[in-house]
DSSP file (Angstrom, degrees, kcal/mol; ACC not computed):
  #  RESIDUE AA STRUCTURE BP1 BP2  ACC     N-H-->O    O-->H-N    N-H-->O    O-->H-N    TCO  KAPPA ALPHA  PHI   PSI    X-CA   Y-CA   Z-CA
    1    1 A X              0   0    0      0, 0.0     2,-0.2     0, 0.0     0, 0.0   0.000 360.0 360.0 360.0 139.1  136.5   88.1   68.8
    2    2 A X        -     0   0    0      1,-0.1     2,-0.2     0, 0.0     0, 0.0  -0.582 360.0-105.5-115.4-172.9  134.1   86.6   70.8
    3    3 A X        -     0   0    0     -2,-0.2     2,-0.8     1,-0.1    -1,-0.1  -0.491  33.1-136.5 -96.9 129.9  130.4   86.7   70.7
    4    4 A X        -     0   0    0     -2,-0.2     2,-0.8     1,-0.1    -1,-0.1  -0.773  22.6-138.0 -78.4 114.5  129.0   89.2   74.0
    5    5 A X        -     0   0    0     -2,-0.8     2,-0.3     1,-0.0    -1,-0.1  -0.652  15.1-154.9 -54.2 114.0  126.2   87.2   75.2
    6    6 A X        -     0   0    0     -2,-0.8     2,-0.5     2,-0.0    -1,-0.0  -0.642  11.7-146.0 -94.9 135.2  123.1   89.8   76.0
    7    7 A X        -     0   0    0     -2,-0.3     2,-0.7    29,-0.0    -1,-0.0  -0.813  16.8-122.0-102.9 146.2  120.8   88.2   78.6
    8    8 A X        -     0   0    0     -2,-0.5    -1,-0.0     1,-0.0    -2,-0.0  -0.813   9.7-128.0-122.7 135.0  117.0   89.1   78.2
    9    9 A X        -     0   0    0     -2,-0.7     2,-0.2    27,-0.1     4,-0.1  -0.073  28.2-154.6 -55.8 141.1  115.1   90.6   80.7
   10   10 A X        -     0   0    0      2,-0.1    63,-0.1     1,-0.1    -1,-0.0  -0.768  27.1-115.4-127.1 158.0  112.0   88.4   81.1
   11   11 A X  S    S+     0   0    0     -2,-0.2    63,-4.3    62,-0.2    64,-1.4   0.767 102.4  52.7 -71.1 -41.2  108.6   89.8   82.5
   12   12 A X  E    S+a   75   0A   0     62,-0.2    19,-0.4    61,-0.2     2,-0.2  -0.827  70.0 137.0-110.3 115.4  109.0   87.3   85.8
   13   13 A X  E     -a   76   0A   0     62,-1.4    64,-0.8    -2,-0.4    17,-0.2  -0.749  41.6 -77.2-146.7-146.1  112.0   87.3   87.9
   14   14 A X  E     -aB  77  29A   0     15,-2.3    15,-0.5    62,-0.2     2,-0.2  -0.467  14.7-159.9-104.9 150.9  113.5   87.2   91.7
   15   15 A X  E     -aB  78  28A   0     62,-0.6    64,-2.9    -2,-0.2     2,-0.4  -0.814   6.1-172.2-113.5  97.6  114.0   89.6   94.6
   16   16 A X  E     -aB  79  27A   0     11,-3.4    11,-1.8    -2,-0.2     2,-0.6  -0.793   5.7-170.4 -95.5 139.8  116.6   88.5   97.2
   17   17 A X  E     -aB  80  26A   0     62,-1.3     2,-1.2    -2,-0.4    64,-0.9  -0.663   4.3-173.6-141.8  71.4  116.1   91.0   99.6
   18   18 A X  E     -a   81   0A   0      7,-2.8     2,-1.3    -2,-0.6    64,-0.2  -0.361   8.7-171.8 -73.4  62.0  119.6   90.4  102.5
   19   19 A X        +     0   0    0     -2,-1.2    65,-1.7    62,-1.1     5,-0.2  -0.341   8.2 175.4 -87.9 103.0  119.1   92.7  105.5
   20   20 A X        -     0   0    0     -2,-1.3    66,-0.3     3,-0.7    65,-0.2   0.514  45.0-110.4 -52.3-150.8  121.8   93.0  107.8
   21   21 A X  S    S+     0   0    0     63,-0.2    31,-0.2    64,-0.1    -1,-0.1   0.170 121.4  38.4-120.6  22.3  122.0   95.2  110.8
   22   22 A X  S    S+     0   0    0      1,-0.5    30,-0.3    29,-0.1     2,-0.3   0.395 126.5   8.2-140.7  10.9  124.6   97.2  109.0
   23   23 A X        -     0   0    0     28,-0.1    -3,-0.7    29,-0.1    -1,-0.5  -0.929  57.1-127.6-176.6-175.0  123.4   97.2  105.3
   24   24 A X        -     0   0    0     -2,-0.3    17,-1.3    -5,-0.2    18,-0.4  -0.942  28.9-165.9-152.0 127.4  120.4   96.3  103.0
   25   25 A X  E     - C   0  40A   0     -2,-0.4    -7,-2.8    15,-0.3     2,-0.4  -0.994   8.2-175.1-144.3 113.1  121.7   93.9  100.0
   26   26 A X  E     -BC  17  39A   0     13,-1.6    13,-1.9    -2,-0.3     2,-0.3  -0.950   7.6-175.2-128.3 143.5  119.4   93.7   97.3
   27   27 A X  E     -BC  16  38A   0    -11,-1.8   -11,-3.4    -2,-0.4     2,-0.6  -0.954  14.9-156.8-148.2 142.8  119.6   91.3   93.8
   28   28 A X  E     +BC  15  37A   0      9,-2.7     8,-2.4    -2,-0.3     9,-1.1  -0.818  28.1 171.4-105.4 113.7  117.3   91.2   91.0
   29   29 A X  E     -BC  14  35A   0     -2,-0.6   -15,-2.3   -15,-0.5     6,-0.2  -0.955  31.9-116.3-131.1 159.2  117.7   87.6   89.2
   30   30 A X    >   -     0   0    0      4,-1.4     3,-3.7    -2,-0.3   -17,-0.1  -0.287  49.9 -83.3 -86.3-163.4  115.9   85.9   86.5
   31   31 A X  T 3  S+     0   0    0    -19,-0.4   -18,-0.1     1,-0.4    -1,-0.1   0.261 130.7  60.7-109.0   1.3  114.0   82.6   87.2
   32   32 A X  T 3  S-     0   0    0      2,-0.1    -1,-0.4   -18,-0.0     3,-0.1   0.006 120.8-108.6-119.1  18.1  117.1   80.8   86.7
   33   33 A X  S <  S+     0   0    0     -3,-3.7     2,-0.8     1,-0.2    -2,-0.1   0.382  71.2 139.6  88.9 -21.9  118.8   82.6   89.6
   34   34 A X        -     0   0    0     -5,-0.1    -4,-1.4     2,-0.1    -1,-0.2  -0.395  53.0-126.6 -75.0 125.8  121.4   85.1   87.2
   35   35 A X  E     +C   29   0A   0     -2,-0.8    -6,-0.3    -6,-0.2     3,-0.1  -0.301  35.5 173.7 -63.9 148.2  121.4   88.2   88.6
   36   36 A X  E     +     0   0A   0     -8,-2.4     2,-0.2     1,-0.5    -7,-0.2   0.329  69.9  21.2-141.5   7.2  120.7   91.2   86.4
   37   37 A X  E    S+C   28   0A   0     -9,-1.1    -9,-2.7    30,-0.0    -1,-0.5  -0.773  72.1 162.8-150.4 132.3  120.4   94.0   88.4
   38   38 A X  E     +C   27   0A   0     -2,-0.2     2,-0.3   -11,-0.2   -11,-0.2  -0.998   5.8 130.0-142.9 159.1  122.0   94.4   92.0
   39   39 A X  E     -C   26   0A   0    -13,-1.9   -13,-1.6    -2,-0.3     2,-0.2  -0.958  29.1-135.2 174.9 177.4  123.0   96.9   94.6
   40   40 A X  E  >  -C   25   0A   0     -2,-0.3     4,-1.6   -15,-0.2   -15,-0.3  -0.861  42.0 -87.6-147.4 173.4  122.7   97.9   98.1
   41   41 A X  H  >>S+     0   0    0    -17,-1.3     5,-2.2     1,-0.3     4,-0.8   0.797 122.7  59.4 -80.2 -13.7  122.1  100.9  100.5
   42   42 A X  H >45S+     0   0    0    -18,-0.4     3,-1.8     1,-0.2     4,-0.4   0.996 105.4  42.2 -61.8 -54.1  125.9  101.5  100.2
   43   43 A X  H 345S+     0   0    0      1,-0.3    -1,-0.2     2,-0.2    -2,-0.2   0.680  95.6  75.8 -77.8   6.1  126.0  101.8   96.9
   44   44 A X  H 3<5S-     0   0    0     -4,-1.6    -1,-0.3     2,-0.1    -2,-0.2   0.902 126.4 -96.5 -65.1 -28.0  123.0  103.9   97.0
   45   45 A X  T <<5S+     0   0    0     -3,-1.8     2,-0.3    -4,-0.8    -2,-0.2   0.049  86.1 124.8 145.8  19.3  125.7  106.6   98.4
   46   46 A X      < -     0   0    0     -5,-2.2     2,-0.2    -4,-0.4    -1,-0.2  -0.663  38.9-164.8 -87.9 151.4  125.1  106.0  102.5
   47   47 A X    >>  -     0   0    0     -2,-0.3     3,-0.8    -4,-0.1     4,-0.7  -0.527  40.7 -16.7-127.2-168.0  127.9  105.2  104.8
   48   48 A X  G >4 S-     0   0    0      1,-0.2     3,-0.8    -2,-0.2     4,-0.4   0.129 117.1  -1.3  -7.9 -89.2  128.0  104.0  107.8
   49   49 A X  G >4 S+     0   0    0      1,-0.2     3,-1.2     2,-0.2     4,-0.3   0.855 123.5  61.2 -67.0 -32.6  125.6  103.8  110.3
   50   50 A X  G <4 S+     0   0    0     -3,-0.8    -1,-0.2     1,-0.3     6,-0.2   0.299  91.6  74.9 -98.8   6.0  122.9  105.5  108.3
   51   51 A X  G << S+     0   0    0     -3,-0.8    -1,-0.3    -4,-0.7    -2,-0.2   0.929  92.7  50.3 -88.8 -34.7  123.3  102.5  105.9
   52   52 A X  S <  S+     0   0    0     -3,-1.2     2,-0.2    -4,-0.4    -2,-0.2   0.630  89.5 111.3 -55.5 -18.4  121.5  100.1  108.2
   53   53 A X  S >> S-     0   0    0     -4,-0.3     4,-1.5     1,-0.1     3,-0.8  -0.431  77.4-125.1 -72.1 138.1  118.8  102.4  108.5
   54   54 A X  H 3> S+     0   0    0      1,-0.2     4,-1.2    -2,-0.2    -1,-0.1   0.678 116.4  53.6 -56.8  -7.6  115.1  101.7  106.9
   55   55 A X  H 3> S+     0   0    0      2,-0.2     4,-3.5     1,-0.1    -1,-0.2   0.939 103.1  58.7 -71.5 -56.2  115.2  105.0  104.8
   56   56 A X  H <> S+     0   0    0     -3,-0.8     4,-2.0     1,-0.2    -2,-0.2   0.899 110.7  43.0 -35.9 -35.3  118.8  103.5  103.4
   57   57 A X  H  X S+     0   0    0     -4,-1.5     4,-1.3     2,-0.2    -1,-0.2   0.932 110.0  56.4 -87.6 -47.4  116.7  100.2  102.1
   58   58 A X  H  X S+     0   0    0     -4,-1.2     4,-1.6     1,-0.2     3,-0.5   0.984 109.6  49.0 -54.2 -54.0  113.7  102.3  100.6
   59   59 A X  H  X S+     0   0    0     -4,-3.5     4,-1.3     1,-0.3    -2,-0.2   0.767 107.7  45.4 -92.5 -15.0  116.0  103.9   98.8
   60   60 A X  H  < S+     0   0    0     -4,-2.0    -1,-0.3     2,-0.2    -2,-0.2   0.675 114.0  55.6 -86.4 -11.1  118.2  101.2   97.1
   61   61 A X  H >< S+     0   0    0     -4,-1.3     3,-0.8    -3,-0.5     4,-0.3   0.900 101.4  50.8 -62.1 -41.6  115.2   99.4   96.3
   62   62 A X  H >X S+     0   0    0     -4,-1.6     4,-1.4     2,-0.2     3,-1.1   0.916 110.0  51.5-100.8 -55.3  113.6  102.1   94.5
   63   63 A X  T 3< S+     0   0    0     -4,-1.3     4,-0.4     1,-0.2    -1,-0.2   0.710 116.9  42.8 -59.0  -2.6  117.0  102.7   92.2
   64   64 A X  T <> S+     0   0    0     -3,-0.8     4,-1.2     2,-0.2    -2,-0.2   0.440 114.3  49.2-122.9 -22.8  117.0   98.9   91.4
   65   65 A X  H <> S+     0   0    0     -3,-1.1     4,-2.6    -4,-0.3    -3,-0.2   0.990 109.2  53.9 -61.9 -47.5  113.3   98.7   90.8
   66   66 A X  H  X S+     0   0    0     -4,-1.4     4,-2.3     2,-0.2     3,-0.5   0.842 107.8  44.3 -43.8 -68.4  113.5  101.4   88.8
   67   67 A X  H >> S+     0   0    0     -4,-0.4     4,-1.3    -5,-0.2     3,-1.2   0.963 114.2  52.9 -50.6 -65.2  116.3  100.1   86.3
   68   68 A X  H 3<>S+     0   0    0     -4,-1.2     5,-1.5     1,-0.3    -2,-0.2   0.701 109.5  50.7 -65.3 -18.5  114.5   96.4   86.0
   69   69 A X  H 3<5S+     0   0    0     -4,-2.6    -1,-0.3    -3,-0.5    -2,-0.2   0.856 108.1  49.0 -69.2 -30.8  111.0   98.1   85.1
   70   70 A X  H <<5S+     0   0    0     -4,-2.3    -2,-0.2    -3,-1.2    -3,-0.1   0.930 113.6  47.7 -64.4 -32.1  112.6  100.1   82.4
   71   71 A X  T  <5S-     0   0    0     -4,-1.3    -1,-0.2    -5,-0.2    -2,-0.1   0.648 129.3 -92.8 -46.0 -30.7  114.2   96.6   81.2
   72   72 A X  T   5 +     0   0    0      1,-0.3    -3,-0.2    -4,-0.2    -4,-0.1   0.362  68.4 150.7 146.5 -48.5  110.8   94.8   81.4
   73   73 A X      < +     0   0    0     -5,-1.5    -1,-0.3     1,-0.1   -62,-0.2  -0.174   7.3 159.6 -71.2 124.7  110.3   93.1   84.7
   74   74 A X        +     0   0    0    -63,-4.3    26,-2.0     1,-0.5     2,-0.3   0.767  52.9  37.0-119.8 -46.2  106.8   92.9   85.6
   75   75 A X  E     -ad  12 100A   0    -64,-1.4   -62,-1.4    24,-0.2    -1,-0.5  -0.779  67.7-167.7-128.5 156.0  105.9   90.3   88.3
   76   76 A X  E     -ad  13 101A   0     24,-2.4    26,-2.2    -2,-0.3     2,-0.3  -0.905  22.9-151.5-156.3 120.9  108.1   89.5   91.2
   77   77 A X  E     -a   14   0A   0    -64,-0.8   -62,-0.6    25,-0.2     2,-0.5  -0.770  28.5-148.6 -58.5 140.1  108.9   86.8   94.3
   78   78 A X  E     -ad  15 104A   0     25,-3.5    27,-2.7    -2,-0.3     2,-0.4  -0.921   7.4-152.8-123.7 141.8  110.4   88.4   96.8
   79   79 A X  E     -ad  16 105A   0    -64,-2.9   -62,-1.3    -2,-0.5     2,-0.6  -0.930   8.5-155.4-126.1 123.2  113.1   86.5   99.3
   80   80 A X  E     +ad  17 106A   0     25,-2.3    27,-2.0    -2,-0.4    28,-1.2  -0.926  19.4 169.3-113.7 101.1  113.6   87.8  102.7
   81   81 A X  E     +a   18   0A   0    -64,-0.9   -62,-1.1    -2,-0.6     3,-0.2  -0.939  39.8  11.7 -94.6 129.4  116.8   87.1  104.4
   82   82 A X  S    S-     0   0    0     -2,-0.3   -63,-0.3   -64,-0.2   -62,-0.1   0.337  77.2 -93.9  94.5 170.2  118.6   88.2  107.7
   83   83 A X        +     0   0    0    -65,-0.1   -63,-0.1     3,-0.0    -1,-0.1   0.109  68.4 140.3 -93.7  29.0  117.0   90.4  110.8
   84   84 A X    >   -     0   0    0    -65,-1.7     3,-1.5    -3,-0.2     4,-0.2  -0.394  64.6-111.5 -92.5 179.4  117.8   93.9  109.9
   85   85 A X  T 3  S+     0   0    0      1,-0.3     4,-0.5   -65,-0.2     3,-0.4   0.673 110.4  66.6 -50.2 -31.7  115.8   97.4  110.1
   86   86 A X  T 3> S+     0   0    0    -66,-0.3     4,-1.8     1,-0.2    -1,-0.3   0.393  76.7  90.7 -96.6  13.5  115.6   97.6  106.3
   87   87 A X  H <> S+     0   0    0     -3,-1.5     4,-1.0     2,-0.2    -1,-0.2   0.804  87.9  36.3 -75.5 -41.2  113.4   94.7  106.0
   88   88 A X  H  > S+     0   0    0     -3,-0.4     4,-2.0    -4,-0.2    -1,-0.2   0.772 119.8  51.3 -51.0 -59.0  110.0   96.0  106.1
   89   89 A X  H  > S+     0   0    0     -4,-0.5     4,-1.2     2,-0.2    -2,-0.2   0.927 103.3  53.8 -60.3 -40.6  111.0   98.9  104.3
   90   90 A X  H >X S+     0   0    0     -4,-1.8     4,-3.6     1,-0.3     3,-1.7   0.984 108.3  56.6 -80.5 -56.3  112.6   97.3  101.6
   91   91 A X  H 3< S+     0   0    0     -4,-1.0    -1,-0.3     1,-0.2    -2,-0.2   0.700 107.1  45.2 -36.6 -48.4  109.3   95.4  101.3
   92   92 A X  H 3< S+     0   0    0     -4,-2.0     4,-0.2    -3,-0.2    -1,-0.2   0.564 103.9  64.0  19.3 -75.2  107.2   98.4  100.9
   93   93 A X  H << S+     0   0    0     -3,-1.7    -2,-0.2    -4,-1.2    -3,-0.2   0.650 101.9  47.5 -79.7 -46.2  109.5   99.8   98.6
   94   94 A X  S  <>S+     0   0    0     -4,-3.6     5,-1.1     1,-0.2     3,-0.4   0.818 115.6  48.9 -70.8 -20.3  108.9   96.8   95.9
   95   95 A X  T > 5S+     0   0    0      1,-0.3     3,-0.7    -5,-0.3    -2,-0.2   0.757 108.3  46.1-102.3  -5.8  105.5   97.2   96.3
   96   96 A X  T 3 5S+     0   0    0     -4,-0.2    -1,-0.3     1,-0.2    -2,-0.2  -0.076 101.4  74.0-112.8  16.3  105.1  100.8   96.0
   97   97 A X  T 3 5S-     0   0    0     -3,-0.4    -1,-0.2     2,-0.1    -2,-0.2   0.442 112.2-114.8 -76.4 -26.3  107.4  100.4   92.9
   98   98 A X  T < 5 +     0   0    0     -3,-0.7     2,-0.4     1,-0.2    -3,-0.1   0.717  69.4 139.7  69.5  27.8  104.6   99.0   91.0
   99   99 A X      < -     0   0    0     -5,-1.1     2,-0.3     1,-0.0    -1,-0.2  -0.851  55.2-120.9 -71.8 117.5  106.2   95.3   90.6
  100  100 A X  E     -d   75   0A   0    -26,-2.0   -24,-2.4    -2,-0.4     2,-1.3  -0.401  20.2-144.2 -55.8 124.8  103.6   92.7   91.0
  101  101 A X  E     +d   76   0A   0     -2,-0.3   -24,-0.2     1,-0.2     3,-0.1  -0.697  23.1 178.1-127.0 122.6  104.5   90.5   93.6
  102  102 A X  E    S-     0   0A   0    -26,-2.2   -25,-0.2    -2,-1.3     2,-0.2   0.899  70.1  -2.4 -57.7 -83.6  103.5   86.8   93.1
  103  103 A X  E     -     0   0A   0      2,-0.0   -25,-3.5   -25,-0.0     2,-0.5  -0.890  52.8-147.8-140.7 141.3  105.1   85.5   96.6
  104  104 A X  E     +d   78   0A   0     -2,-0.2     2,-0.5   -27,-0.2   -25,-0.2  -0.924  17.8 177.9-112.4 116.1  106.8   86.4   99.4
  105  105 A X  E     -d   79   0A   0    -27,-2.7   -25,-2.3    -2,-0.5     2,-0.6  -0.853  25.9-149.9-119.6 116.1  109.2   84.3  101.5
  106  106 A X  E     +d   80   0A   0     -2,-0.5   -25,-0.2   -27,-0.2   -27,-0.0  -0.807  20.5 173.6 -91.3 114.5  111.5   84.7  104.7
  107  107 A X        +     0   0    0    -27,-2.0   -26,-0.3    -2,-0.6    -1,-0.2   0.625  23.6 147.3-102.4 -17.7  114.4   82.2  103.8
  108  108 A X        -     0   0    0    -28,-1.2     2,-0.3     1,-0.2   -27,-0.1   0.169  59.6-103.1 -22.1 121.2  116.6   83.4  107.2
  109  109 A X        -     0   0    0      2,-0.0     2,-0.5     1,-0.0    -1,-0.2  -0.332  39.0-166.3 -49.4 121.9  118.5   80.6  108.4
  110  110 A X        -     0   0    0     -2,-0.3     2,-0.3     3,-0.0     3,-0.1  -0.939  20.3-132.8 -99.4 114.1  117.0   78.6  112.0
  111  111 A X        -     0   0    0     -2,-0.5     4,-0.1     1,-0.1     3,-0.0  -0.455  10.6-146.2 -50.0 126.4  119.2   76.1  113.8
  112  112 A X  S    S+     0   0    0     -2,-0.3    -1,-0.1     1,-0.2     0, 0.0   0.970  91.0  12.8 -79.0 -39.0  117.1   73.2  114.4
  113  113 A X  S    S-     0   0    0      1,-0.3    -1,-0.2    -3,-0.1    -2,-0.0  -0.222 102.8-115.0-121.7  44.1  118.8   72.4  117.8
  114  114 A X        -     0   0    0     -3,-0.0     2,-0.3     2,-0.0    -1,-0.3   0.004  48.9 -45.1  87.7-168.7  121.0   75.4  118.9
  115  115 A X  S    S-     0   0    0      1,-0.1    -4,-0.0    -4,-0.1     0, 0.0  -0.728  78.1 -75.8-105.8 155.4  124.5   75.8  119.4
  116  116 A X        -     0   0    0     -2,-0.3    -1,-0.1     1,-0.2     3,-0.1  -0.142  58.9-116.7 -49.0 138.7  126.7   73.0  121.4
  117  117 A X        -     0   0    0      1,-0.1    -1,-0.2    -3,-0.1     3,-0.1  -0.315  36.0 -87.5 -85.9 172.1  125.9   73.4  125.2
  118  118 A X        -     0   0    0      1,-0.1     2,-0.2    -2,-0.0    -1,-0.1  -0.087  49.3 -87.3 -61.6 171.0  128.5   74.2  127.5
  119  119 A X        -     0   0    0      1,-0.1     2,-0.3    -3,-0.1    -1,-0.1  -0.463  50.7 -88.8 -89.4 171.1  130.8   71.8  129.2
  120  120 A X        -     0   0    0     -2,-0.2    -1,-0.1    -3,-0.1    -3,-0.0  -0.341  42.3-120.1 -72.8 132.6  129.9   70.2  132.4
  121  121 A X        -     0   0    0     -2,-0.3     2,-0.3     2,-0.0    -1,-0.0  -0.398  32.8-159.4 -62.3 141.8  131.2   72.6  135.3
  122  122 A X              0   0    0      1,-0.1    -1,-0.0     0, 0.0     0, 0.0  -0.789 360.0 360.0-109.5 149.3  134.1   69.9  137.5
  123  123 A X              0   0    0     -2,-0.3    -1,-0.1     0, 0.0    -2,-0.0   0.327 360.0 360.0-129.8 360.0  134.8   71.2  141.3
């Protein structure tokens, strides 16, 4: 039988914090990036549209702070990805959780020079 490794929650970890413009993707890692708590405004129990919404993101934060503060987790960098509605909110939502939060970062990908131009029009 083999041995269950138990990971321990450490006082400092991660917030990746994904918002689309059709759902709010949240993950809880330690400071070597393994996730230990995740979930998102779907699995908070919203569906469709009303999952893109900032209410949706408040509220999947606040069920995921909530498990990693009973665990331990005290201080927090927070990672900001994609342009959706829930982005602000979600933000909020960690701080009004009572996580300290060390730093906050918008990692959203930028093209550094654009998409391929068109081709040249012939007549």
């Amino acid at each position: 039988m083999a041995k269950e490794k138990k990971i321990v929650i450490p006082e400092k970890g991660k917030i990746y914090i994904y918002a689309t413009f059709n759902n709010t993707i949240i993950a809880i890692t330690n400071e070597s990036s393994q996730v230990l708590f995740s979930g998102s405004a779907g699995s908070s129990g919203f569906k469709g549209s009303r999952k893109s919404t900032p209410f949706a993101a408040t509220t999947a934060v606040k069920n995921i702070t909530e498990k990693a503060k009973n665990a331990g987790l005290k201080r927090v960098d927070v990672f900001l990805k994609g342009p959706g509605w829930g982005r602000d909110a979600a933000v909020k939502a960690v701080k009004a959780s009572g996580l300290q939060i060390l730093s906050l970062a918008d990692v959203t990908p930028m093209p550094h020079n654009g998409p391929r131009p068109k081709k040249r029009r012939r007549v």
